[in-house]
Structure formats: structure tokens, C-alpha cells
C-alpha positions in Angstrom: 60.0 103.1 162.8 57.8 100.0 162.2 55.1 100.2 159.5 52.1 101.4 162.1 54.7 104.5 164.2 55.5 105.8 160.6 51.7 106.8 160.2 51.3 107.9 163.9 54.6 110.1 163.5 52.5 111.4 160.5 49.5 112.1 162.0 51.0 113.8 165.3 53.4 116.0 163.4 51.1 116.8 160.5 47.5 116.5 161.5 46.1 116.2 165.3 46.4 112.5 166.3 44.2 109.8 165.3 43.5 106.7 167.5 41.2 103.9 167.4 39.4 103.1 163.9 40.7 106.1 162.2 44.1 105.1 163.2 43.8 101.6 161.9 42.8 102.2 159.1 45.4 105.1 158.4 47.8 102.0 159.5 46.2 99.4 157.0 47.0 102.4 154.5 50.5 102.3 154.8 52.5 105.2 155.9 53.1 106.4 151.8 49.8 106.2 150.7 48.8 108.1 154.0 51.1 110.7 153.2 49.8 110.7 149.8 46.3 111.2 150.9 47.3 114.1 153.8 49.0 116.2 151.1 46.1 116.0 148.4 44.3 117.1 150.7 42.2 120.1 151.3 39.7 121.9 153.9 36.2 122.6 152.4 34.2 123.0 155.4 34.1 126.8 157.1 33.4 126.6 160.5 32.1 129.9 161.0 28.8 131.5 160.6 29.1 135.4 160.1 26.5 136.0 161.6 27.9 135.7 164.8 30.7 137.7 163.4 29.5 141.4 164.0 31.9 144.1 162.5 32.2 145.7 165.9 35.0 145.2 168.1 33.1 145.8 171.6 31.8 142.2 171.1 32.9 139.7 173.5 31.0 137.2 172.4 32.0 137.0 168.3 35.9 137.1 169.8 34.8 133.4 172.1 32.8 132.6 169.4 35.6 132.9 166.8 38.3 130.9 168.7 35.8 128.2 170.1 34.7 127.3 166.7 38.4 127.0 164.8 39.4 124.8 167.8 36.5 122.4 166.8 37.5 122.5 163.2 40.3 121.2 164.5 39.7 118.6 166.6 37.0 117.2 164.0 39.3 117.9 161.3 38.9 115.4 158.0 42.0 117.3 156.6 44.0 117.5 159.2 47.4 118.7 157.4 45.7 121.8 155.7 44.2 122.5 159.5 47.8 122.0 160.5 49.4 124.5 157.8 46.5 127.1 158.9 47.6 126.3 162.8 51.3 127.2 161.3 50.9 130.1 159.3 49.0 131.4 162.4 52.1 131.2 164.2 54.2 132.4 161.1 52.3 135.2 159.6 51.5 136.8 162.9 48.6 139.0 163.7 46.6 139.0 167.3 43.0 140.1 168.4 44.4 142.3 171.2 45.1 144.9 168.5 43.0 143.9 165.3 40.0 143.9 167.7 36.9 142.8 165.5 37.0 139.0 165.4 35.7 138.6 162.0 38.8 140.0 160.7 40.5 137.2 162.4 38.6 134.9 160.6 38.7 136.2 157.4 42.7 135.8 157.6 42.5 132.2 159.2 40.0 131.6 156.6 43.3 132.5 154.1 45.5 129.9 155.7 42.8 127.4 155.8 41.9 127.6 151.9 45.7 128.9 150.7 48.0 127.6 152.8 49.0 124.4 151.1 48.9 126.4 147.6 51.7 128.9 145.8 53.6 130.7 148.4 53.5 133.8 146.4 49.8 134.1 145.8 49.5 133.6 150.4 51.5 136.3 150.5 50.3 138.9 148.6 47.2 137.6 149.8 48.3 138.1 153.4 50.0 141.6 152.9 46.6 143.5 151.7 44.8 141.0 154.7 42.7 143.4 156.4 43.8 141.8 159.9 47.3 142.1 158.9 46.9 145.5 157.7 45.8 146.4 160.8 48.0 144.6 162.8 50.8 145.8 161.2 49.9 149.7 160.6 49.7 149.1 156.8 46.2 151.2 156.7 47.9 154.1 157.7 50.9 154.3 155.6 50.8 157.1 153.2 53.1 158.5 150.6 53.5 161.5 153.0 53.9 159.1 156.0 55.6 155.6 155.2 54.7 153.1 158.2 58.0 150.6 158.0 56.0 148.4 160.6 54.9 145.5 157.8 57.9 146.4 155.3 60.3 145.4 157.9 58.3 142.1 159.2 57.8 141.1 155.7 61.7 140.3 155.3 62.6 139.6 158.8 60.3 137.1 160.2 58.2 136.8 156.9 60.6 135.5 154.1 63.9 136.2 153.9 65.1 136.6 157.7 68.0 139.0 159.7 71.0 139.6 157.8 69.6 139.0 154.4 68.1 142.7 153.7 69.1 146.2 154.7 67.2 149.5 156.7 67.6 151.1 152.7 65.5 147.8 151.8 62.8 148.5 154.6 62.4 151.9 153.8 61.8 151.0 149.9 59.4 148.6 151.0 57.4 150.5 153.1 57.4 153.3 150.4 56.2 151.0 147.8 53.1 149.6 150.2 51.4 152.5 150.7 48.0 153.5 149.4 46.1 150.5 150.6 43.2 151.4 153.2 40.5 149.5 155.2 36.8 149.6 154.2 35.6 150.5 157.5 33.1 147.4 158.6 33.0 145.5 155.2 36.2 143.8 156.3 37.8 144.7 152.9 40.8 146.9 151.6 41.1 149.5 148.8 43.7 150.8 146.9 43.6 154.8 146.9 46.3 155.9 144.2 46.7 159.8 146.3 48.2 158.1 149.5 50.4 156.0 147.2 53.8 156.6 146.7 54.8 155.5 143.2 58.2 156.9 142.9 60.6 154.0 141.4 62.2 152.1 144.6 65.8 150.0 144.1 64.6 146.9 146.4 66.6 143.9 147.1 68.9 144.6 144.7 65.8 145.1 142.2 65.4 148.5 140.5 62.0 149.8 139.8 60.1 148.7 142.7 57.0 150.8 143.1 54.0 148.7 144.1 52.5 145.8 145.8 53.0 142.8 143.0 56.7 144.7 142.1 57.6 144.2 146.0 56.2 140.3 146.2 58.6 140.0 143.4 61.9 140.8 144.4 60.9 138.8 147.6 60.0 136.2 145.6 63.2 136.4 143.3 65.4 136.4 146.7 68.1 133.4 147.0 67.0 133.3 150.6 63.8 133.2 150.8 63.2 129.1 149.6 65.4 128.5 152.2 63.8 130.5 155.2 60.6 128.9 154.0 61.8 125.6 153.7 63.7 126.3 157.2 60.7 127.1 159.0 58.6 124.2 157.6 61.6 121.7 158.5 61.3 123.6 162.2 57.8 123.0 162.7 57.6 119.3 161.3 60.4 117.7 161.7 62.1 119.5 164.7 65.3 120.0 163.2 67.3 122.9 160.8 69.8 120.7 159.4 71.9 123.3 156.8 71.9 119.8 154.6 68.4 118.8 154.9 67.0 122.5 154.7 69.3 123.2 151.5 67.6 120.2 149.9 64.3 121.1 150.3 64.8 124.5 149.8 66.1 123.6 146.5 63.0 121.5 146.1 60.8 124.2 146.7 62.1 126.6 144.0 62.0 123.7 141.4 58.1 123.3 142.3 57.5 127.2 141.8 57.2 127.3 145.0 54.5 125.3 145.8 53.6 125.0 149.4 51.8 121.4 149.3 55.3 120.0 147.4 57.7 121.3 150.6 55.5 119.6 153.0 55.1 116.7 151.4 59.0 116.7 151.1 59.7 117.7 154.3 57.1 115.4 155.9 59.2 112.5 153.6 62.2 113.5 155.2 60.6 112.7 158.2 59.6 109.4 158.0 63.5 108.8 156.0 64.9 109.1 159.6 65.4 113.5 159.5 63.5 114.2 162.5 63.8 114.8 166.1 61.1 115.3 169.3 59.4 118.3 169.1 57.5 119.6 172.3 53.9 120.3 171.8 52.9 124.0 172.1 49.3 123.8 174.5 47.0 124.3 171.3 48.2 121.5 169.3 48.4 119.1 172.5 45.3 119.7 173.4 43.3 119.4 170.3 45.2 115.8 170.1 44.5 115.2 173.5 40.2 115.8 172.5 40.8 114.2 168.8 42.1 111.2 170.6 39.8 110.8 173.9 36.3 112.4 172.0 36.3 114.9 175.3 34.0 117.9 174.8 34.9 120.2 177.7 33.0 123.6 177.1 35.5 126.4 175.7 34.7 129.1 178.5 36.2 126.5 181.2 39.1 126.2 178.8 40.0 129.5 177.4 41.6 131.1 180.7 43.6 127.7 180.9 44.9 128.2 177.6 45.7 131.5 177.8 47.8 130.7 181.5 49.3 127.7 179.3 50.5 130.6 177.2 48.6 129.8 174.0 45.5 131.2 172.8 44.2 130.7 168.6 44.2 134.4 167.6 46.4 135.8 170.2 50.2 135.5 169.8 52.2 137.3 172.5 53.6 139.4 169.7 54.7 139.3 166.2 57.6 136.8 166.7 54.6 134.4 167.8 55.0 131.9 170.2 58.0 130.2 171.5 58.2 126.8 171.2 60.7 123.6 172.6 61.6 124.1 176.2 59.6 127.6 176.9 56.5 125.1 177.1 57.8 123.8 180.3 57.6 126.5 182.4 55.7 125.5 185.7 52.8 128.0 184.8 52.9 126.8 181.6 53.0 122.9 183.2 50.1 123.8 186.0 47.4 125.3 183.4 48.0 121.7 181.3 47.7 120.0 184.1 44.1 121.7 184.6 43.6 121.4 181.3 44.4 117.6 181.2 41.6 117.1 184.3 38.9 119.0 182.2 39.6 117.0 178.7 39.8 113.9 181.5 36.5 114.7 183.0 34.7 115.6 180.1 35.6 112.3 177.6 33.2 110.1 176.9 32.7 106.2 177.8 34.9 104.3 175.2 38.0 102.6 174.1 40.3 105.0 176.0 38.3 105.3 178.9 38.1 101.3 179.3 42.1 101.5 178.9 42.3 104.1 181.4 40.2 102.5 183.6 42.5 99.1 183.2 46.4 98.5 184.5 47.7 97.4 181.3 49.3 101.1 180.4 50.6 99.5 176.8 46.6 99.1 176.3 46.3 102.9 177.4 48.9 104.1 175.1 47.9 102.4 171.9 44.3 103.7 172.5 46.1 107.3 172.8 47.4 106.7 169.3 51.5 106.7 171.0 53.9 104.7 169.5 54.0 101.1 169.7 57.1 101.5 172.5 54.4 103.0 174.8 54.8 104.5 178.4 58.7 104.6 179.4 59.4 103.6 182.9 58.8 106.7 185.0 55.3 107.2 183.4 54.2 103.7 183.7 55.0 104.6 187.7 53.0 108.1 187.5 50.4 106.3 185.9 50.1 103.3 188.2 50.2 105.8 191.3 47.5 107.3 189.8 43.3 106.0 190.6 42.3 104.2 187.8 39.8 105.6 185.4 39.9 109.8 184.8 42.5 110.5 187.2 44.9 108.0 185.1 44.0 109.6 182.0 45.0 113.4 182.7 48.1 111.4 183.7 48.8 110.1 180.7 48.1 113.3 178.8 51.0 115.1 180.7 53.1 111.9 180.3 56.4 112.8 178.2 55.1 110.7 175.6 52.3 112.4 175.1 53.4 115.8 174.9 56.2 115.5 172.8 55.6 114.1 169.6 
């Protein structure tokens, strides 16, 4: 990669995009000092006003009002990495509004990701075991000494930390025994330990004997040879597009020497990337199409949007289940490909008179993919012909957003 693709490959894996100004100057940065300043870096803003987050989950309104406004966050995101890692651990730590139902319990755990997920893995998640969401996306609020739920216990070590084949049913079982006694506060979105539904008894966890309680389980998770490298696996997955055993062994190793510090494996991993260890990765529909408004400064109202998103197969806030959402190849699907396509005509429509609109509005396609923020190869052939068949002006640019290039970064 020349000196000015190493900082676009940085921005489209770990932020949103960034064309025009912002990207010239990320360029006269350099792609190192870039990746210094997206690592130190850190949200501060909260997007939300509670308000408009009513503890009552008849509201329709908080639940459009709590996705429109974390999409905005990111698309005007100054820290786009840490908007990123909250985007991931979305997708990682999985919990859905379907079944949560109050929206400002969504937000509180978003909030979570978006203040600790670039801190020590260990502190997000205990954090994100007692979340209230989680809890009650998971059935932790109802496990009782009497009446164990295994529903977190076993999530925790399968998709959670340490992944299938590294923990047994004896294991979930000692878990979920250990968890209990945490409750909900009914409409103060906050949690309470009650000592009577705990059961204390002494668990052998993971090989560790004495488990009992919340911080005791965190630590045999933590302690667990496989759970740098499921972290480190999944963070090599999402950014770089690849599971190398070598690559992921490295910066597994990387992350236990760090304490396991979440902003040091992303700053490795993202390295890695620009050292050659990546490959294309497709798009999922919420990351493409905050880069596709970061990029053209389109404001398309959200209630137009939402039903497209959600027949794109990706809605903030609800994951089709606790796996999350696929990724690679699921995300061309012709439903999937027909709600971007709608989606592409509403960012085209609604962008703004500018530097993208001018290119779009041009023939020279190179000019329309450097104002897009692409890589300096631009367009390949076929998309330079869907793009030339195409009316110049709006039509051309929901082109180019569905163009190959575009979608996969």
C-alpha cells in the first residue's frame, strides 16, 4: 500500500471512512501517527438524552429514538475507533431490544462499550455480566440458588471468551451456580446483589477450585489459556479479515503481556494490518452505511431508513440472536443486496451539494472514487461500466455505493 491507502485501509477498517479534508489531512499524518492518534483515542460525547429514554418498554418512540441517535454518533464520530470497538462489542457481547424491551437499557450497555471498550478486558466484562440489558437478555435476573439459569453461564465461555471445546457442561453448571443472586431494580435501570437467592457453595470452575461468586468466576475466565487467544481471534476477524493460527498466536501473546489491555490488541492487530496481514472483508449494512453518510454528508431521515436496514438484515440494537450477525458472504443475499440498493438511493438523494456530488455528477470515476475516500486504484473495470451506464449525478452515486469497492473494504 502507498503512503495515502495505508491511512484509508485504517480509517475503513477501524473508524467509518473519511474523505475530503479530513482524509487529507489523516494522509499528511502518515499512516503511524494516524494509528497513533486512533488508538489514544477516546469517546466523550453521549449522544443520548434520557429524557427521551422513558423506563417503560411500551415506548416506540425511545426504541427509534435510541438507535437514530447512536447511528449519528457514528457517522459524526471524532473517535471513530472507540465508536468502532462499541459497533464490535455490539456484535460480540450480544443482547437485542426484542427481548430487553426498554430502550434505555440498551443504552446504558452501548454506553459501556462506548466508554470501556478500548480499556482492560476484565473490568468490560464484569461490567457486562451484572449489565442490566445483559441480565435480562440472558435470564441472569432470574437465577436463584434454588433455580440456577445456565443461559449467561454457558454464553459467557462459548461465544464470550474462551469458545466450544475449551470448557465443559460441569463448568456451565458451576458458573451459573456461582452467578446467582444478582436482580434488576425495576425502572432505575440498575442491579442488586441479594445474598438469599445466592448460591455460595464453593464451585471447582475451569480447573479452579473455590469458585463461588461473580469476581471469583471473571477470574478463572480470566486465568484461562484460551481466552487471549479467542479475544485476540475475534479482534483479528473483525479488522483484519483473517484467523491466521500464526498471526492470532502473536497477538494473543501480546495481549496477555499488556494485562490484557484492549486498546494494545487493537493497536497490534490494526499494525498487523497495515504490515501486509489482512484480507477484504465485506461490509455488514450498518458499518457501510454510516461510511456511505460519513463520506457523502447525506442526512436521510432514520424512519425512511430503519425498515431498510432491518430487510438489509442489520439493525443497532437488534441482533438476530445471541451468535449476532453473520458476516462475509451472508451480506450478499439478494434481499440483503435489494434493501442496500434502497438504501444507497436514499443516502444518494439526500447528500448535499459538494465535492462528491460534483464527482458524481462528472465522467472521470477515478475523481468519484478519491472523493469516496477508495483507494488510490479506484473503480475496477466492471464498475467503471455500471457507473458510466448509469445518469450522471445521484443516480451514479447509489452506483458507486454498491460498487464492489465500496462495500468491501
Amino acid at each position: 500500500m502507498n503512503a495515502r491507502d495505508e491511512v484509508v485501509w485504517l480509517h475503513r477498517r477501524a473508524g467509518f471512512g473519511l474523505a475530503g479534508e479530513a482524509l487529507a489531512e489523516a494522509v499528511g499524518r502518515g499512516a503511524a501517527a494516524e494509528l497513533d492518534r486512533l488508538v489514544a483515542s477516546s469517546v466523550v460525547n453521549d449522544p443520548w438524552d434520557d429524557a427521551r429514554l422513558p423506563f417503560d418498554p411500551q415506548d416506540r418512540p425511545s426504541k427509534l429514538y435510541a438507535v437514530s441517535a447512536w447511528i449519528e454518533a457514528m457517522v459524526a464520530a471524532e473517535a471513530p475507533l472507540a465508536e468502532r470497538m462499541a459497533w464490535i462489542w455490539h456484535g460480540h457481547f450480544v443482547s437485542a431490544l426484542d427481548k430487553v424491551r426498554v430502550a434505555r437499557l440498551m443504552v446504558q450497555q452501548v454506553r459501556l462499550f462506548r466508554s470501556a471498550g478500548l480499556g482492560s478486558f476484565r473490568h468490560l466484562l464484569r461490567a457486562v455480566t451484572i449489565d442490566p440489558a445483559m441480565m435480562a437478555y440472558l435470564d441472569l435476573r432470574v437465577s436463584t440458588g434454588d433455580e440456577p439459569n445456565e443461559n449467561y453461564s454457558r454464553e459467557l465461555l462459548e461465544l464470550f471468551t474462551l469458545g466450544e471445546g475449551n470448557y465443559s457442561e460441569a463448568d456451565v453448571k458451576a458458573g451459573a451456580a456461582a452467578l446467582t443472586g444478582w436482580n434488576l431494580v425495576r425502572g432505575e435501570g440498575s442491579v442488586e446483589f441479594r445474598r438469599f437467592r445466592h448460591d455460595d457453595s464453593p464451585q471447582r470452575y475451569l480447573g479452579v477450585e473455590g469458585v463461588h461468586d461473580l469476581d471469583t468466576v471473571i477470574d478463572a475466565v480470566m486465568a484461562h489459556e484460551a481466552m487471549p487467544r479467542w479475544i485476540a481471534g475475534t479482534m483479528a476477524a473483525e479488522l483484519l479479515g483473517v484467523a491466521d493460527a500464526d498471526v492470532v498466536a502473536k497477538l494473543a501473546d501480546g495481549f496477555a503481556e499488556s494485562g490484557f489491555d484492549v486498546r494494545a490488541l487493537v493497536g497490534e492487530v490494526l499494525q498487523a494490518g497495515l504490515d501486509g496481514a489482512s484480507a477484504p472483508i465485506v461490509l455488514a449494512p450498518v458499518p457501510w452505511y454510516v461510511m456511505a453518510r460519513r463520506v457523502t454528508r447525506s442526512t436521510p431521515e432514520l424512519r425512511a431508513v430503519a425498515p431498510l436496514l432491518r430487510s438489509a438484515g442489520q439493525l443497532p440494537m437488534l441482533p438476530p440472536g445471541v451468535a449476532g450477525w453473520p458476516s462475509g458472504a451472508a451480506w450478499f443475499g439478494s434481499s440483503t443486496l435489494v434493501a442496500r440498493a434502497d438504501l444507497a438511493a436514499v443516502v444518494a438523494a439526500a447528500a448535499p451539494d459538494g465535492p462528491v456530488m460534483a464527482a458524481a455528477a462528472s465522467s472521470d470515476t477515478q475523481a468519484l472514487a478519491d472523493a469516496l475516500g477508495l483507494p488510490s486504484v479506484g473503480f475496477a473495470a466492471e464498475s467503471v461500466a455500471a457507473l458510466e451506464a448509469a445518469p450522471r449525478g445521484r443516480d451514479r452515486l447509489a452506483v458507486a455505493l454498491l460498487t464492489p469497492e465500496f462495500m468491501i473494504a
